[in-house]
C-alpha positions as CSV (number, residue, x, y, z in Angstrom):
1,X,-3.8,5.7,23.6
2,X,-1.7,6.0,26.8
3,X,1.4,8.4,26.7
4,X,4.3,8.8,28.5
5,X,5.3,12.0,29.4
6,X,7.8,13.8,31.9
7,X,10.2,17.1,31.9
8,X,14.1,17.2,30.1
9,X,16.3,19.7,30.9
10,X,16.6,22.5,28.3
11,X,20.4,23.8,29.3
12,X,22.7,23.4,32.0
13,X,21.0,25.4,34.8
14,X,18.7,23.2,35.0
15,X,20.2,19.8,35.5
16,X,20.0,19.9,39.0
17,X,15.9,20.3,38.7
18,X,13.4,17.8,40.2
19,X,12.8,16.3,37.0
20,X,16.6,15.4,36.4
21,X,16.9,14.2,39.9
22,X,13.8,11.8,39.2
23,X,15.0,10.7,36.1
24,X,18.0,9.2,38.1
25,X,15.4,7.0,40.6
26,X,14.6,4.2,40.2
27,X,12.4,3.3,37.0
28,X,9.2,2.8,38.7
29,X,10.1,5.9,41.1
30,X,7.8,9.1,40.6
31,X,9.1,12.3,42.0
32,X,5.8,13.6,44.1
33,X,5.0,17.6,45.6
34,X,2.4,18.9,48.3
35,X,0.3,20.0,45.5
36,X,-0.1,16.2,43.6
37,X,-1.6,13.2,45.4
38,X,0.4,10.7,44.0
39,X,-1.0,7.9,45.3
40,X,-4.1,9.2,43.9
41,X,-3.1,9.7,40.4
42,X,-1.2,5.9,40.6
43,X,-3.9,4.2,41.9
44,X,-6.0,5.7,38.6
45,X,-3.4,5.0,36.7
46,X,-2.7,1.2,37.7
47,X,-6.4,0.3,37.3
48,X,-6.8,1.4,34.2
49,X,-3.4,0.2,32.8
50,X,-4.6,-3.1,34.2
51,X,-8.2,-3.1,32.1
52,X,-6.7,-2.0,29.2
53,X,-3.9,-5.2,29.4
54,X,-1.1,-2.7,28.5
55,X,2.2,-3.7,29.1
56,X,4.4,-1.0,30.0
57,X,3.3,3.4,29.7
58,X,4.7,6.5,31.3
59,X,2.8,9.9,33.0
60,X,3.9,13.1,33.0
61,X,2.1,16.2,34.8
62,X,3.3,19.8,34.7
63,X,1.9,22.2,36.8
64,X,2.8,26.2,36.3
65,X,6.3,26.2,35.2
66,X,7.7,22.7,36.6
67,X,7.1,19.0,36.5
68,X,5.2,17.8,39.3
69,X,5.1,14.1,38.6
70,X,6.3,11.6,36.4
71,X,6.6,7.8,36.9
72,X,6.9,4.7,34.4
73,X,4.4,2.3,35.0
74,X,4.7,-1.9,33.4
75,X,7.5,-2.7,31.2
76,X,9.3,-1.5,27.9
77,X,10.0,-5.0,26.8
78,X,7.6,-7.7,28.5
79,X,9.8,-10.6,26.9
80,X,13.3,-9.2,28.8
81,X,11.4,-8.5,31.6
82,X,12.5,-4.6,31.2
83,X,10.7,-1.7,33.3
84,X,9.4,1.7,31.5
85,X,10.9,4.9,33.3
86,X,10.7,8.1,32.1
87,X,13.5,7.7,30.0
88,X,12.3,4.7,27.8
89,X,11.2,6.3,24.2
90,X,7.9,5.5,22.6
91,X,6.9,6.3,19.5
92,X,4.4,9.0,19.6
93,X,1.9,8.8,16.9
94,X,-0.1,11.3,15.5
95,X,1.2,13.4,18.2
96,X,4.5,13.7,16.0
97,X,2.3,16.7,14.4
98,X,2.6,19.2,16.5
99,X,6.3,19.1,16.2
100,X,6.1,19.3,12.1
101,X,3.5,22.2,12.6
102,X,6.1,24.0,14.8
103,X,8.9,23.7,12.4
104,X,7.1,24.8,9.6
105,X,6.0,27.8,11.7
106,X,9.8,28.3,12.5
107,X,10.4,28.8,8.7
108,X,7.3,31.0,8.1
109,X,8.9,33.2,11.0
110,X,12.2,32.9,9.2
111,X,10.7,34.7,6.4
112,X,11.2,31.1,4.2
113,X,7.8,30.2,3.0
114,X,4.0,31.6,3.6
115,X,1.4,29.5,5.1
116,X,-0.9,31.1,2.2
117,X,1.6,29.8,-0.5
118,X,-0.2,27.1,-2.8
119,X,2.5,23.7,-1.9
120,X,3.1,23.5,-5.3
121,X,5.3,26.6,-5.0
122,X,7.6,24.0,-3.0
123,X,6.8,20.6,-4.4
124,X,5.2,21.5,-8.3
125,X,4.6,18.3,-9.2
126,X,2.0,17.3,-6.6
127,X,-0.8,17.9,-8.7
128,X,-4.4,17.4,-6.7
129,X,-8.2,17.7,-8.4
130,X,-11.2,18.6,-7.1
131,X,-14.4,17.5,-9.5
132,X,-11.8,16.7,-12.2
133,X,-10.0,20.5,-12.0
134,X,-7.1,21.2,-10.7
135,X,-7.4,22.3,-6.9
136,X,-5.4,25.0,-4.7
137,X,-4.2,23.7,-1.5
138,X,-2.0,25.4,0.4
139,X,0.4,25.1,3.2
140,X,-2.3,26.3,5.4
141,X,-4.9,24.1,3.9
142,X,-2.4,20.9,5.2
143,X,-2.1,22.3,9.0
144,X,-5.3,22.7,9.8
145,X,-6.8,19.2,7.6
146,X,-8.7,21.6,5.4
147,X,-7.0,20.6,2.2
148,X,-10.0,17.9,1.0
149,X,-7.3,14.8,1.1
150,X,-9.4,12.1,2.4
151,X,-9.1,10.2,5.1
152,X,-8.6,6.9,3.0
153,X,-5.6,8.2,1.7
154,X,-3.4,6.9,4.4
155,X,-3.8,3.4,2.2
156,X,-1.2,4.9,0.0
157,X,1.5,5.5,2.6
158,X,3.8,3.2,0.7
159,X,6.3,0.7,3.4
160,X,9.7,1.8,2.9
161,X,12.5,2.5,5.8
162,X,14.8,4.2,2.6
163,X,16.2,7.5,2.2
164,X,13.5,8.8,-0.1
165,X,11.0,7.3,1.5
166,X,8.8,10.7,2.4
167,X,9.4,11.8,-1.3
168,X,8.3,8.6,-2.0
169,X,5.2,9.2,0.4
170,X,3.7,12.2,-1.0
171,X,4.6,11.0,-5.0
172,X,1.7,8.4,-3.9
173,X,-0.9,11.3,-3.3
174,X,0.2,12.9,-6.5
175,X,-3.0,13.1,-8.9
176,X,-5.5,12.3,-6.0
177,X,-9.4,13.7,-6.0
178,X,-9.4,16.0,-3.2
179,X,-13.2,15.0,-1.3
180,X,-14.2,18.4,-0.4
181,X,-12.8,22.5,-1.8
182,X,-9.3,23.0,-0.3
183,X,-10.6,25.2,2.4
184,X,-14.1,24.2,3.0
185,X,-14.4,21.7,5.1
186,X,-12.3,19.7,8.4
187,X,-11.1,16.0,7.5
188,X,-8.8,14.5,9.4
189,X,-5.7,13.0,6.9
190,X,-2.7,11.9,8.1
191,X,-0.5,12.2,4.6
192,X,-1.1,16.2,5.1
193,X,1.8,16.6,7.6
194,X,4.0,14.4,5.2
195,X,3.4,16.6,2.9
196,X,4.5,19.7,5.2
197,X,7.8,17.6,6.1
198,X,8.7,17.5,2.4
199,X,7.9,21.2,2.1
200,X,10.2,21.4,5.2
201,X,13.0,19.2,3.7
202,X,12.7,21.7,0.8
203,X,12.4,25.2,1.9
204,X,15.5,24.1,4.7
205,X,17.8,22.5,2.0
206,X,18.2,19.7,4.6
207,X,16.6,16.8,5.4
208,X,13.4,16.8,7.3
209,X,14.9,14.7,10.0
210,X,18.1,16.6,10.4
211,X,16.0,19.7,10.2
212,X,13.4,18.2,13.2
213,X,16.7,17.2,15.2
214,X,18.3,20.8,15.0
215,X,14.9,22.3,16.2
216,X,14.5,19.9,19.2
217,X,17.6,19.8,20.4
218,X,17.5,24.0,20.1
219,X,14.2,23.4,22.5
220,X,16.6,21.3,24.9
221,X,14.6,18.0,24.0
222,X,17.5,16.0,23.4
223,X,16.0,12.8,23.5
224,X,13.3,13.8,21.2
225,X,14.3,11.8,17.1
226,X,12.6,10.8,14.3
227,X,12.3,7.3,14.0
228,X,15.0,6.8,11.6
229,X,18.1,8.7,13.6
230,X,17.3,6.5,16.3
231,X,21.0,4.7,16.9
232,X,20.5,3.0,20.4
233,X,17.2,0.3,19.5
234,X,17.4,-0.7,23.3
235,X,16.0,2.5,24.4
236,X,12.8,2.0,22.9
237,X,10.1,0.0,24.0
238,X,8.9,-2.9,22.6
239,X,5.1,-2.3,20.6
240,X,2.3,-4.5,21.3
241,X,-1.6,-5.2,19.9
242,X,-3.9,-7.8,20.2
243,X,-4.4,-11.0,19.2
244,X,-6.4,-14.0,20.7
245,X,-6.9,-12.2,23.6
246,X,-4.1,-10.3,25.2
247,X,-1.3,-8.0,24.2
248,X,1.4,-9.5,21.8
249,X,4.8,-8.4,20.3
250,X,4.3,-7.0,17.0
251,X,6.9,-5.2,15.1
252,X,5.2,-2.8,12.5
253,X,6.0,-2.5,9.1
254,X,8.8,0.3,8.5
255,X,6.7,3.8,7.6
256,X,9.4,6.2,7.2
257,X,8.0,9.0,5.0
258,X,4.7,9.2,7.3
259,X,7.5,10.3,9.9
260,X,6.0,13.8,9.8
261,X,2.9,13.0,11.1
262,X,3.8,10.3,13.2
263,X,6.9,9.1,13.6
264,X,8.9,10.9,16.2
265,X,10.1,9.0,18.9
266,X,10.6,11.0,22.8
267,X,10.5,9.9,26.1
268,X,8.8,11.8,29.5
269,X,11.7,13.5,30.7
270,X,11.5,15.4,26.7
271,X,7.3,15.5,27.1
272,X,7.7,17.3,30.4
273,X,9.8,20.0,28.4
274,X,7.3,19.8,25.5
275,X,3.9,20.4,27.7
276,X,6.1,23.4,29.2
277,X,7.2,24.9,26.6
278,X,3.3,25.0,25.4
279,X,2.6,26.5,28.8
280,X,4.9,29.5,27.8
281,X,7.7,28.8,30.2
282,X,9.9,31.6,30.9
283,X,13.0,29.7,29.7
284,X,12.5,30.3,26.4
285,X,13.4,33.3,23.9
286,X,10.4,35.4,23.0
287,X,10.7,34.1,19.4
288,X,9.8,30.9,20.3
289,X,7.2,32.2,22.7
290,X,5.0,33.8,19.7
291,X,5.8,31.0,17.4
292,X,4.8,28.7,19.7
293,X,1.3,30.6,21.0
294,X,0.7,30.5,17.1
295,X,1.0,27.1,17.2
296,X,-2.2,26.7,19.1
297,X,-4.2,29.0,17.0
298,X,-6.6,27.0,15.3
299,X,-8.3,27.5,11.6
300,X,-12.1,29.1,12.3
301,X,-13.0,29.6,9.2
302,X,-14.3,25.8,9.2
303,X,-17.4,24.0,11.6
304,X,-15.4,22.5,14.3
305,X,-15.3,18.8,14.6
306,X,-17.9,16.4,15.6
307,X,-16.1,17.0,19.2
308,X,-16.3,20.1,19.3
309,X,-12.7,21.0,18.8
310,X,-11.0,23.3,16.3
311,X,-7.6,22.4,14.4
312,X,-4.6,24.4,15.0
313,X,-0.7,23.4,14.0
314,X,-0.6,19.6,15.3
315,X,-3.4,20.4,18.1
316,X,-7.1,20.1,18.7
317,X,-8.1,23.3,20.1
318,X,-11.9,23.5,22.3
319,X,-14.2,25.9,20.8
320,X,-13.3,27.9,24.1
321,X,-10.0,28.0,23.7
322,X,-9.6,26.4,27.0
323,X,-8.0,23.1,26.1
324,X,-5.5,21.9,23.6
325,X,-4.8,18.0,22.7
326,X,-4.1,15.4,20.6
327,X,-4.4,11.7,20.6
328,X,-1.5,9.6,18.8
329,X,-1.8,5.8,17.3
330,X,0.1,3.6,15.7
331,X,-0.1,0.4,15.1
332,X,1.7,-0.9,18.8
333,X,2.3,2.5,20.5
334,X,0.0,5.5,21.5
335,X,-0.1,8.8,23.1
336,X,-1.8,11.8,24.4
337,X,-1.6,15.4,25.4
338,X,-3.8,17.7,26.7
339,X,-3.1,21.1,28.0
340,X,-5.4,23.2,30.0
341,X,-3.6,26.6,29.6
342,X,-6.0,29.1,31.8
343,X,-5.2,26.8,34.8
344,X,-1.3,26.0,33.9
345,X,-1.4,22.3,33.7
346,X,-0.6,19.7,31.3
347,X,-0.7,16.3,31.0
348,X,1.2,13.7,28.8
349,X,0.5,9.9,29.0
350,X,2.8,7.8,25.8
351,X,2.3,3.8,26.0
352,X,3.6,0.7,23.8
353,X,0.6,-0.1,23.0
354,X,-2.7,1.2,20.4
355,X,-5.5,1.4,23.1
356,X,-8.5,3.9,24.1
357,X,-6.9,3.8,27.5
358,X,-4.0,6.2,26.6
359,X,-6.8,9.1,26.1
360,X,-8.8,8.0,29.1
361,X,-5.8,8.1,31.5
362,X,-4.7,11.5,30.2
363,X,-8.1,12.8,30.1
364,X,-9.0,11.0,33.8
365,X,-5.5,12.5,35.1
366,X,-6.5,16.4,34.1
367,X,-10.1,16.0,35.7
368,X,-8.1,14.8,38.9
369,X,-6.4,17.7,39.0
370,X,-8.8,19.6,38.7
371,X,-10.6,17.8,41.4
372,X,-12.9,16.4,38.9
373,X,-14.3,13.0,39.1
374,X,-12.5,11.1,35.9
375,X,-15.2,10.7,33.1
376,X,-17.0,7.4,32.5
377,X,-14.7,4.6,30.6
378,X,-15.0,4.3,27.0
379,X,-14.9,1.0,24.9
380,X,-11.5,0.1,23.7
381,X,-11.8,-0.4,19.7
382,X,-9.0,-2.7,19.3
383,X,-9.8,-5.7,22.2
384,X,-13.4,-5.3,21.6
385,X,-12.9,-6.3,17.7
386,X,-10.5,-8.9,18.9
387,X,-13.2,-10.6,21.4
388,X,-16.0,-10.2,18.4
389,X,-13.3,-12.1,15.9
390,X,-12.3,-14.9,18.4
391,X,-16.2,-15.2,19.2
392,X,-17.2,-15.2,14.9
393,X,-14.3,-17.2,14.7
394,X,-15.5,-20.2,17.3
395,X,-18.7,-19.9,14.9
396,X,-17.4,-20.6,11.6
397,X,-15.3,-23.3,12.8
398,X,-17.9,-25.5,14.2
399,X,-19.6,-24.2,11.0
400,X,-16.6,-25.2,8.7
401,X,-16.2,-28.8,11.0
402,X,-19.7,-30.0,10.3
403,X,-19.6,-29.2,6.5
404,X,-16.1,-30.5,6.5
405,X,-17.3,-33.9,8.1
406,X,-20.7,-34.1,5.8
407,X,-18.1,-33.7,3.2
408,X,-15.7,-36.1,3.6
409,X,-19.0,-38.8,3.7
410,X,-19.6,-37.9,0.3
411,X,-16.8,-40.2,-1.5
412,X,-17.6,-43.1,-0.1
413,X,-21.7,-42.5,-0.5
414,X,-20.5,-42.3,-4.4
415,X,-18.7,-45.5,-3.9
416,X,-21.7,-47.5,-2.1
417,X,-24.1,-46.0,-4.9
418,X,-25.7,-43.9,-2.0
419,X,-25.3,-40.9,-4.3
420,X,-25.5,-40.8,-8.2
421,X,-24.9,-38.0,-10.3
422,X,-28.2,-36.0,-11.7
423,X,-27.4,-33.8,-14.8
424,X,-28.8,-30.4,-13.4
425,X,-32.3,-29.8,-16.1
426,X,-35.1,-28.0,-15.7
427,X,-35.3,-27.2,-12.2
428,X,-32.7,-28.6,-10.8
429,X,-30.7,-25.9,-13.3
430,X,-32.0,-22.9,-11.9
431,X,-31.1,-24.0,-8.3
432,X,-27.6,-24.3,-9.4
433,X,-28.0,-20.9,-11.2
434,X,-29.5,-19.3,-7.7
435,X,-26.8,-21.3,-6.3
436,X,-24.1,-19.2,-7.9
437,X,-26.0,-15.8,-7.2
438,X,-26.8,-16.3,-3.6
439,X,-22.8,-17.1,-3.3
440,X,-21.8,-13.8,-5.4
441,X,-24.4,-12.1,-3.6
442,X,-22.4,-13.2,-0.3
443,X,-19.1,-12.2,-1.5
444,X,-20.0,-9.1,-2.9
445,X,-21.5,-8.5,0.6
446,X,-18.7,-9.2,2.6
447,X,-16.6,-6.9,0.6
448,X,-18.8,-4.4,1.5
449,X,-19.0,-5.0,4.6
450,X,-15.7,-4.8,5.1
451,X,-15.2,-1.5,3.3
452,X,-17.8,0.0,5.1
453,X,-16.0,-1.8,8.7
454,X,-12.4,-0.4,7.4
455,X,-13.4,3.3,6.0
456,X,-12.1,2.0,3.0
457,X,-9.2,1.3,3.3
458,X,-7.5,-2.1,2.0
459,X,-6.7,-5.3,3.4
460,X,-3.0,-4.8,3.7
461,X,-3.2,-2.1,5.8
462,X,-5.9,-3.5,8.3
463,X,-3.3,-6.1,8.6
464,X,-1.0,-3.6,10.2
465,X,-3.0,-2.0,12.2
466,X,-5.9,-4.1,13.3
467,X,-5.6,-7.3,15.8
468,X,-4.4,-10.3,14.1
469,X,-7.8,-12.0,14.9
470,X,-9.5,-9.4,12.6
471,X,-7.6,-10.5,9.3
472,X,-8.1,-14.7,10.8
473,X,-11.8,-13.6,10.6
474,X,-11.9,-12.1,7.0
475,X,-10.0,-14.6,5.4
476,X,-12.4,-17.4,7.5
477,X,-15.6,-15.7,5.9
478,X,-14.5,-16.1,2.5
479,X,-13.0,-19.7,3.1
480,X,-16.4,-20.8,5.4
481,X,-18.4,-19.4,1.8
482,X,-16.4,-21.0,-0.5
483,X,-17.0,-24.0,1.1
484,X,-20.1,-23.7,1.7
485,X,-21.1,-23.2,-2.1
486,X,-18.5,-26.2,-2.9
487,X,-20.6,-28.3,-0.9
488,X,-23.9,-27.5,-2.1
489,X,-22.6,-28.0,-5.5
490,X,-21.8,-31.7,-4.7
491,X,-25.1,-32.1,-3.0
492,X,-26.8,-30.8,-6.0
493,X,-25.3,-32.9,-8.4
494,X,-24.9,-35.6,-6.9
495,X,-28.2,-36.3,-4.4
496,X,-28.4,-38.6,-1.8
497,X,-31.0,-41.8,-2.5
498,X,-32.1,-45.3,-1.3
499,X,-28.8,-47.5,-2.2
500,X,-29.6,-49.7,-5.5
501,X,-31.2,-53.2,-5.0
502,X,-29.2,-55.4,-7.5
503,X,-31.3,-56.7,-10.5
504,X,-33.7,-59.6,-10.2
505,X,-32.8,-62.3,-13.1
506,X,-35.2,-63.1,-15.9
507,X,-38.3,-64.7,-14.7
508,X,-40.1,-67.3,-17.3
509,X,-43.2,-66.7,-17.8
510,X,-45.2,-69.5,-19.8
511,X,-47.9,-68.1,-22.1
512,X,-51.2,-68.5,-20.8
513,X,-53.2,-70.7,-23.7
């Protein structure tokens, strides 16, 4: 996921900072400093924008207490030709969860709710089971991804851009079998910060959005939304994933209640201020200081993660304690942050489109810094299943072209008495009986195939977030079968044979005396 990231001035003193100035350049300007090689870090960045076919993405590097770069790179809106600057917003993803974790530990340090308190003390009837009984997760169990809601569950995330849409949201979950003790184990699930927001909405009396945009703008991130209170479309960048090959416009289904978890929209001029602000910047009241380092302390308790990373409030936190991040997908954007707080640096790339690339840039840019060599590239997911469904796809076409032409042979064979129907008896009935196993024997495979391919989850919502060539390829698979057994059906019953002679007439035959 490639992220976008720069610094926004928190209040009037600092408008006249190098990040301000830069945000007045020109869009593909980047401000640079003595201690940055620029043309370093755009050279990196170019080359890998360039495998990973994305069309437009912003950087953002803080160093100590200051921005030290930041530059837009491709375009916002490849259709209107439109560059990406540090000002264009992006949706962020599942970076959006850091920013829910921070606001419900503004309202724990308000004295307004516990992080121990079971969430049904804010939202009763979300009733959750584990083996059948009735399961206590609490706030603290949804921050850190310990509350046993599986992954799978972000099938239920209804589509709905309404005003009750993250009500809506977490009435899905209600009466779901949690896969692990609230408190036992680390899974990752989305709906968990949705959850939070409504607890926020609650506890604040407001909406979760207003509430979010009171906080940010307290932070000085002005430019920093929710999806929803966007009013001026033209500042955000167009999304794009593949299909058939390259990048293409796709406009994602409407997910307001998953807004919590991923769903705020920002720009790099905010990011800048964001990765600062992390970094304990001295423009900040102490308040926010220790809610903020609380932010970053992650749950223990549980085995880290298979990368060896701890969950905190919205961050992934090293089992050192050295680094904090977070990657951020949705369907045509993604982001990523990662903070290296020992050595005062931060990194923020945000992009308009789902790719692998977002985390390599960011994670390429911090080893730069550090006058590392950039770690080895990593397979994209999404153009790798693309190629593999174009390539399957070329395969059951010439597959579905020769059946299709054997097929359309078969009238006229019946016609020219080439063909003649056989009742299927005896043997000929148990090859039409194996006939219709071997096919339910396929379909039953495919679909679990599939489920095993998708984690799960259902067809609709691999639609949204897969390439389009991925859907082409499952519905080909059950159309190529169905054909398939179709045609061995006609074969079966009506076998090909030497074309009838037509009869000989009576011969006389004299008796022999």
């Amino acid at each position: 996921m490639v992220k976008k990231l720069a610094f926004y001035v928190l209040m009037a003193a600092l408008l006249c900072s190098p990040i301000s100035a830069a945000a007045q350049e020109d869009a593909h300007s980047g401000k640079e400093h003595s201690n940055v090689d620029a043309a370093a870090i755009e050279r990196f960045v170019q080359a890998q924008l360039e495998n990973a076919q994305s069309p437009g993405a912003a950087v953002v590097i803080v160093s100590g207490n200051r921005v030290v770069y930041a530059k837009g790179f491709g375009v916002a809106d490849r259709e209107a030709g439109i560059p990406a600057t540090s000002s264009t917003l992006f949706e962020l993803g599942s970076t959006s969860k850091a920013f829910t974790g921070l606001a419900l530990l503004q309202l724990e340090q308000q004295g307004a709710l516990r992080l121990d308190d079971p969430v049904t003390r804010y939202i009763p009837w979300l009733q959750l089971t584990y083996k059948g009984q009735a399961a206590n997760v609490t706030l603290a169990h949804l921050l850190h991804h310990t509350s046993g809601v599986p992954f799978a569950s972000l099938a239920s995330i209804p589509i709905d851009s309404g005003e009750q849409a993250l009500e809506q949201t977490v009435r899905a979950l209600s009466g779901a079998e949690l896969d692990d003790r609230p408190g036992g184990r680390y899974q990752y699930a989305t709906i968990n910060y949705d959850v939070l927001g409504l607890v926020i909405q609650q506890v604040s009396g407001m909406s979760y959005e207003a509430y979010m945009s009171q906080m940010l703008q307290r932070l000085g991130m002005n430019d920093t939304v929710p999806a929803a209170q966007l009013t001026d479309r033209q500042r955000l960048a167009k999304g794009y994933k593949f299909a058939f090959g390259s990048p293409r416009l796709f406009e994602a289904p409407a997910y307001r209640g998953n807004t919590p978890a991923g769903y705020i929209l920002s720009n790099a001029d905010d990011i800048g201020r964001w990765l600062l602000l992390q970094l304990g910047t001295d423009r900040m009241s102490e308040g926010d200081r220790a809610m903020i380092e609380r932010s970053h302390r992650p749950d223990t308790a549980v085995v880290p993660d298979t990368n060896q990373n701890y969950y905190a409030a919205g961050w992934f936190v090293s089992v050192d304690g050295e680094e904090w991040s977070h990657q951020g997908s949705n369907p045509n954007f993604s982001s990523y942050f990662i903070v290296r707080p020992q050595e005062r640096l931060g990194v923020g790339v945000l992009a308009n489109i789902n790719s692998a690339y977002t985390f390599h840039i960011g994670k390429g840019l911090m080893r730069l810094l550090r006058e590392q060599e950039p770690p080895p590239v990593e397979a994209d997911y999404y153009p790798q299943l693309d190629r593999i469904a174009m390539v399957a796809l070329i395969v059951i076409s010439v597959i579905t072209i020769v059946l299709a032409s054997a097929a359309i042979r078969i009238p006229g064979q019946l016609r020219h008495q080439r063909r003649a129907f056989v009742p299927p008896k005896g043997r000929r009935s148990i090859g039409l009986g194996a006939a219709f196993v071997l096919t339910g024997a396929y379909f039953w495979g495919i679909g679990g195939l599939l489920g095993k391919a998708f984690a799960g989850l259902p067809l609709d919502v691999v639609a949204v977030w897969s390439p389009v060539t991925v859907i082409w390829l499952v519905y080909a698979l059950y159309i190529v079968g169905g054909i398939t057994f179709l045609f061995f059906i006609a074969v079966w019953l009506f076998p090909a044979g030497k074309r009838r002679s037509e009869p000989l007439p009576p011969i006389a035959i004299e008796e022999v005396k």
